[in-house]
C-alpha positions as CSV (number, residue, x, y, z in Angstrom):
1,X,175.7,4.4,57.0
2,X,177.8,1.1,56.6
3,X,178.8,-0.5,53.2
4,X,176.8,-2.9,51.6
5,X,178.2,-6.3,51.4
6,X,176.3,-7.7,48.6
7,X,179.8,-9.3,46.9
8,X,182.6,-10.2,47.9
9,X,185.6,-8.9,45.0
10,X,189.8,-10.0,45.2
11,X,191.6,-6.7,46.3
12,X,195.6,-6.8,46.2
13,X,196.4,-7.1,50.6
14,X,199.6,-5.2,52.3
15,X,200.4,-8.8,52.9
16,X,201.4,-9.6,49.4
17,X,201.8,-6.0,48.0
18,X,205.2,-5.3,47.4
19,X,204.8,-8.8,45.7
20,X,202.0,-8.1,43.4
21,X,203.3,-4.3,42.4
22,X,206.7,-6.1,41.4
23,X,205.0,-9.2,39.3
24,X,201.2,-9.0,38.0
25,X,200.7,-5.0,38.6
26,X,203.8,-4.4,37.3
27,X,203.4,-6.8,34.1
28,X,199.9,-4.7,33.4
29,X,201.5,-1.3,34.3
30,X,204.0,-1.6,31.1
31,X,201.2,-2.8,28.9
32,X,199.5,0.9,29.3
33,X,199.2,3.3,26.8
34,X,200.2,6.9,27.5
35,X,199.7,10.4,25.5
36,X,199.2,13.8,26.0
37,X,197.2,17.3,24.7
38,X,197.5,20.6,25.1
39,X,195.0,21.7,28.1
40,X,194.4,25.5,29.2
41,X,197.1,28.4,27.6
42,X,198.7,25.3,26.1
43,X,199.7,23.6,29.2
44,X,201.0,20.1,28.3
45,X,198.7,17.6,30.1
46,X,199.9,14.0,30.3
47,X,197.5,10.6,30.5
48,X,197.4,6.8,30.6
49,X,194.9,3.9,29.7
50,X,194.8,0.9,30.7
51,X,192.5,-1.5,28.5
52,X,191.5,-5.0,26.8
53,X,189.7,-5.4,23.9
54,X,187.3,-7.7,25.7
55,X,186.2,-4.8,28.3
56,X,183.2,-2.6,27.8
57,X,183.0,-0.8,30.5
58,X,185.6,2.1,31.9
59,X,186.5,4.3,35.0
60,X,188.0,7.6,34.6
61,X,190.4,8.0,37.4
62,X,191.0,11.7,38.9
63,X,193.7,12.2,41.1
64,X,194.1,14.8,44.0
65,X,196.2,17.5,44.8
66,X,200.3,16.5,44.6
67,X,199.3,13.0,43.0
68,X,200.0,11.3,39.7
69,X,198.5,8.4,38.0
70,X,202.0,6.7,38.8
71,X,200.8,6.7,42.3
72,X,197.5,4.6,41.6
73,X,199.1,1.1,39.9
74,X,198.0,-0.9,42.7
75,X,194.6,0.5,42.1
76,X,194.3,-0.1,38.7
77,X,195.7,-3.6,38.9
78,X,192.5,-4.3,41.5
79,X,189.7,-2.2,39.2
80,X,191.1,-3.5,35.8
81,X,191.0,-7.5,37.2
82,X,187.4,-6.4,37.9
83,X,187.0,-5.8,34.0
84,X,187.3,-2.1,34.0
85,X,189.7,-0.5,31.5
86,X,191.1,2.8,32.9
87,X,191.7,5.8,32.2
88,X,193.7,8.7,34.4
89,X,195.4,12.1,33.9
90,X,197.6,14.2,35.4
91,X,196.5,17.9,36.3
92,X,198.1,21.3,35.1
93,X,201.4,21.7,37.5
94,X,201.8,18.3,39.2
95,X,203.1,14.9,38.0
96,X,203.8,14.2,34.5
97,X,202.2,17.2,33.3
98,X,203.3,20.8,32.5
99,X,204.5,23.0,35.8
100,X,203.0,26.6,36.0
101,X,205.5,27.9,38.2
102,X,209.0,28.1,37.9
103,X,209.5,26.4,41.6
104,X,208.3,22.9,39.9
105,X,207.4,21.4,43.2
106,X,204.8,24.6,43.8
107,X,201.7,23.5,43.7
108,X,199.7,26.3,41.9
109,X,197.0,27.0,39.7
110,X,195.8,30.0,37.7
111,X,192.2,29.5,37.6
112,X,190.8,26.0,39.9
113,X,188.0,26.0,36.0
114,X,191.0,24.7,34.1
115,X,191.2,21.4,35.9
116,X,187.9,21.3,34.8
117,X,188.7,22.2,31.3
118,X,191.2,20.2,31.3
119,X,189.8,16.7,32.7
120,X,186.5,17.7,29.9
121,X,189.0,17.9,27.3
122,X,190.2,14.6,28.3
123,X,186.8,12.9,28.4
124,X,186.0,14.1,25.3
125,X,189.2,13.2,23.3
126,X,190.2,9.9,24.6
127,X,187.2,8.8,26.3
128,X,183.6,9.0,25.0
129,X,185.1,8.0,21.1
130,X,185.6,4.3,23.0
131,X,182.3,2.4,22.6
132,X,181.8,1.8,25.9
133,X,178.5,0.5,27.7
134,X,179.2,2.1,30.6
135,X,181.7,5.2,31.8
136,X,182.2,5.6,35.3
137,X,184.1,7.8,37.6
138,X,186.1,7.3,40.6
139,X,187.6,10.9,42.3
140,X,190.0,11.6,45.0
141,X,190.5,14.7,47.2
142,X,190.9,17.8,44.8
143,X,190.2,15.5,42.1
144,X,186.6,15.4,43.8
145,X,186.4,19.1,43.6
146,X,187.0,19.0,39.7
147,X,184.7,15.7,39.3
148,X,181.4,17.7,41.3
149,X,181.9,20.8,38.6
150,X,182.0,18.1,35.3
151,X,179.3,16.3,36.9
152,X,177.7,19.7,37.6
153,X,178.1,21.1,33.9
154,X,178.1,18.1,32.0
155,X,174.9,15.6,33.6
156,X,173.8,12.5,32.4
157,X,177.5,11.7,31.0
158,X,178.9,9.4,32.7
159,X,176.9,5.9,34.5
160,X,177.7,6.9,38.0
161,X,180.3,8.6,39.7
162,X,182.4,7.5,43.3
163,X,183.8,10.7,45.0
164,X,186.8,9.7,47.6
165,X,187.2,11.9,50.5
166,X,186.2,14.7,48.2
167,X,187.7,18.2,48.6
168,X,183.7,19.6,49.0
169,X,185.7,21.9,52.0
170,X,188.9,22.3,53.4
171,X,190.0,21.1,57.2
172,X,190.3,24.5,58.9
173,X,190.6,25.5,62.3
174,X,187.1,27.4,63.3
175,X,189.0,30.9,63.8
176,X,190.7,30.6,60.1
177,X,188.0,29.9,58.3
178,X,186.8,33.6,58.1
179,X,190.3,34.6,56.9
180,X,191.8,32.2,55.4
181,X,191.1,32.9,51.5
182,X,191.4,36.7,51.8
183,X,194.3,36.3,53.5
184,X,195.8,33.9,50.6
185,X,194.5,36.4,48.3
186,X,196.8,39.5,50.4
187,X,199.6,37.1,50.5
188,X,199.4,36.6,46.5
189,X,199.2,40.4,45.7
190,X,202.7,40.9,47.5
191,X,203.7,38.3,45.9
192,X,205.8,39.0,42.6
193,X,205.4,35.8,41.2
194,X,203.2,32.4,42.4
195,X,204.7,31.3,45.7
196,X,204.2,29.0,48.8
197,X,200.6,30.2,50.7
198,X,201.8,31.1,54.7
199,X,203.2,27.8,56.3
200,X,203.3,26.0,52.8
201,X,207.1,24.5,51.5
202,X,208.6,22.5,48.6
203,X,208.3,18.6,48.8
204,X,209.2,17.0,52.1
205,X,208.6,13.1,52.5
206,X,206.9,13.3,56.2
207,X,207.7,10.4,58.2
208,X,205.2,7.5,58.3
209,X,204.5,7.7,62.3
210,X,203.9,11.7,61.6
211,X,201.5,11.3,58.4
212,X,197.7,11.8,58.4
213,X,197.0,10.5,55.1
214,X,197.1,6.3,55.6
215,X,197.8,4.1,58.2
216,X,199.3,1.1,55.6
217,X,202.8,1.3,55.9
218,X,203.7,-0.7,53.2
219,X,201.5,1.8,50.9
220,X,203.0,4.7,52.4
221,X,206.5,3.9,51.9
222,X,206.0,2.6,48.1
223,X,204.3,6.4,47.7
224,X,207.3,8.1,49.0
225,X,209.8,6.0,47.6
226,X,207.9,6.0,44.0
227,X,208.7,10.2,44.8
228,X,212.2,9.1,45.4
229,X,212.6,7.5,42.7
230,X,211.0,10.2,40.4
231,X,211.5,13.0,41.8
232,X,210.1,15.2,38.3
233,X,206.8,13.8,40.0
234,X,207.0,15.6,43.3
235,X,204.9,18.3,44.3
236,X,205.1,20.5,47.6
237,X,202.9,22.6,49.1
238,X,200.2,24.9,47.4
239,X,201.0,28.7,46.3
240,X,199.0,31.3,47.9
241,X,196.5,31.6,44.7
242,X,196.1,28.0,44.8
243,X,194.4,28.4,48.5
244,X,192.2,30.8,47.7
245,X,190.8,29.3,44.5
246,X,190.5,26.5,45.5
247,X,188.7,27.3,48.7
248,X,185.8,28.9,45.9
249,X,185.7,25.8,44.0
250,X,185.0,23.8,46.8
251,X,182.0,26.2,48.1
252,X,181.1,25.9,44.4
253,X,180.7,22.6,44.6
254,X,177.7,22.1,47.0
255,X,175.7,25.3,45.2
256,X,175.6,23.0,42.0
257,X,175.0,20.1,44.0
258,X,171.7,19.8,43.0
259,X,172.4,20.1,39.0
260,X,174.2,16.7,39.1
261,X,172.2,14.1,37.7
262,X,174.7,11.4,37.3
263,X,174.4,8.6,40.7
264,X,177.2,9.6,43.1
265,X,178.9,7.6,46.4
266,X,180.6,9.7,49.0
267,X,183.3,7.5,51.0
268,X,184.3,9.6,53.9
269,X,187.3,9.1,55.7
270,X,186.0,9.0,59.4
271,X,189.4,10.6,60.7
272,X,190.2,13.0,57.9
273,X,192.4,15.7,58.5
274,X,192.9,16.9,55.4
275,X,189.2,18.1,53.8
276,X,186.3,18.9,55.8
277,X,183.6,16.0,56.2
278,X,181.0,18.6,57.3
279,X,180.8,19.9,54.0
280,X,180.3,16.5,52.0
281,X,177.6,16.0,54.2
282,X,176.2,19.4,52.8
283,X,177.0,18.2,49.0
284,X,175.3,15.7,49.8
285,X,172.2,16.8,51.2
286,X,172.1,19.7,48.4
287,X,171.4,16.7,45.9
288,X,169.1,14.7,47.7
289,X,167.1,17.8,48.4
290,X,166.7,18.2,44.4
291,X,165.8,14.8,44.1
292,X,169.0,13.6,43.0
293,X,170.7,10.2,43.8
294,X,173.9,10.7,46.6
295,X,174.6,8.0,49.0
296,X,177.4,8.6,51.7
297,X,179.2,6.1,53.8
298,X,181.5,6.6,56.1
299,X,184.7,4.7,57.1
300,X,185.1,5.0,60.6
301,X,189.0,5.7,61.7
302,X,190.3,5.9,58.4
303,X,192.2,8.8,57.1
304,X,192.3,10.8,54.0
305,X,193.7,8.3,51.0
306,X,190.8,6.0,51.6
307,X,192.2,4.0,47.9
308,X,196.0,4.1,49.6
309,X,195.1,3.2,53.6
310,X,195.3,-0.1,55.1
311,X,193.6,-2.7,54.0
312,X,190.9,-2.6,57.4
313,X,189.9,1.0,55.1
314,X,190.7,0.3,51.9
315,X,188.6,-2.8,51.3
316,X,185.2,-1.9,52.0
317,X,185.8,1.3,50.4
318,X,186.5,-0.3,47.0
319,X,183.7,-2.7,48.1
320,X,181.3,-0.2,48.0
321,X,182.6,1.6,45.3
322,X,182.5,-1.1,43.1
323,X,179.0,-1.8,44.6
324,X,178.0,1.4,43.5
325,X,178.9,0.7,40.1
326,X,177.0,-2.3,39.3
327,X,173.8,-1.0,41.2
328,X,174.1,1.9,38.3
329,X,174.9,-0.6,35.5
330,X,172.0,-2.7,36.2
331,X,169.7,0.5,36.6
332,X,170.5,1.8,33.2
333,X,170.8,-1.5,31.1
């Protein structure tokens, strides 16, 4: 299905980029606020907000797997122009929250629930207090795995919910898939403490030509030097436990399908590499066969970072996402 082009909105373009991150993104970027709280086993969890008194209506931003909310400036810049304040966090072991592993660029996780807790805690504390007309959500990769459980244990929250190449599977060759999490789960048990799954390393900033996340460039090179830059923000590959659980989460995911009540967009990446589309499609269906509200569009040739891709990708993705939003904001006035 293609994306409705009911409006036309003003999107930042590679062609002026680097221009807008250094001036108008940059001037709104130091106006945020940021805190912190103390997520699962006391793991410090770090957060930002970006708002205007004039605003009534929000998106909670959830990031994937190695990201921060540093990464996603350009972003907000384009949603908060739109009238959206914002609001992100960090997950438990990667950006500017608290590592869980003494390798601080091991991605790992004890149990895949305390994202979960953790992004609840954060809706709950900062969030719903604001007197907002309208909460909205907008998920990337991994962060789409935690998004489907909230949405799954907490329904009718939030006005609608946009789920970006969501992590409903993971991209695995046919013959692995039978193996692959008890295999992670071997690998953990000889391990003596939280370490790199098989063919996993520490942080390496892939060259553009060989990356499968975005064919922008411009984008690409401001992520990796933004890591360069700040290196306390790097994450490498995922630990052994972190494969395994979450491999469950994501099969968890489209068997609560159908107790999400809350409107949800799927934008799929046409040429993903990363997650596995086949099982968005599933999410998907799981819903609409409860008689809940998914829509899915697909972005033919785009990669995974559908919010970070060229702008050929990126614009009718926030298009429809944005779409999405106001279709759900006029439904529930």
């Amino acid at each position: 299905m293609t994306a409705p082009a009911t409006h036309i909105y003003d999107f930042t373009q590679e062609s002026h980029f680097l221009d807008t991150l250094a001036g108008p993104a940059a001037t709104l970027w130091h106006a945020r606020e940021e805190g912190h709280f103390s997520g699962v086993d006391g793991c410090r969890i770090g957060w930002m907000a970006l708002t205007a008194a004039h605003h009534k209506k929000a998106i909670v931003v959830v990031n994937g797997r190695i990201e921060s909310y540093w990464k996603y400036q350009e972003l907000f810049y384009d949603l908060f122009q739109q009238g959206y304040d914002i609001y992100a966090l960090d997950h438990r072991g990667q950006g500017v929250s608290g590592r869980l592993a003494a390798d601080t660029e091991l991605g790992h996780v004890e149990q895949f629930s305390d994202y979960v807790t953790d992004l609840t805690t954060f809706y709950t504390e900062v969030v719903a207090p604001k007197n907002y007309r309208h909460r909205h959500l907008l998920a990337h990769s991994m962060g789409g795995t935690i998004a489907s459980l909230f949405l799954a244990a907490f329904p009718e929250t939030l006005t609608s919910a946009v789920l970006s190449a969501p992590m409903h599977g993971i991209a695995i060759k046919n013959w692995m898939r039978p193996i692959a999490s008890p295999l992670a789960r071997v690998v953990e048990q000889f391990q003596r403490q939280p370490g790199y799954a098989p063919g996993q390393m520490p942080y390496y900033p892939k060259p553009f030509a060989d990356n499968p996340l975005s064919h922008s460039a411009v984008r690409y090179q401001w992520f990796r030097d933004l890591y360069h830059d700040h290196p306390e923000l790097r994450i490498g590959g995922p630990s052994a436990r972190w494969v395994w659980q979450g491999l469950a989460a994501a099969n968890l995911c489209v068997s609560q399908a159908g107790a999400i009540t809350t409107p949800v967009l799927i934008l799929q990446a046409g040429a993903d590499t990363i997650v596995d589309n086949a099982a968005q499609h599933r999410f998907c269906q799981a819903m609409q066969q409860a008689e809940r509200d998914c829509q899915l569009i697909t972005i033919e040739g785009a990669r995974h970072e559908l919010l970070f891709e060229s702008d050929g990708f990126r614009n009718p993705s926030l298009q429809a996402a944005l779409a999405h939003f106001r279709k759900a904001e006029i439904h529930v006035r």
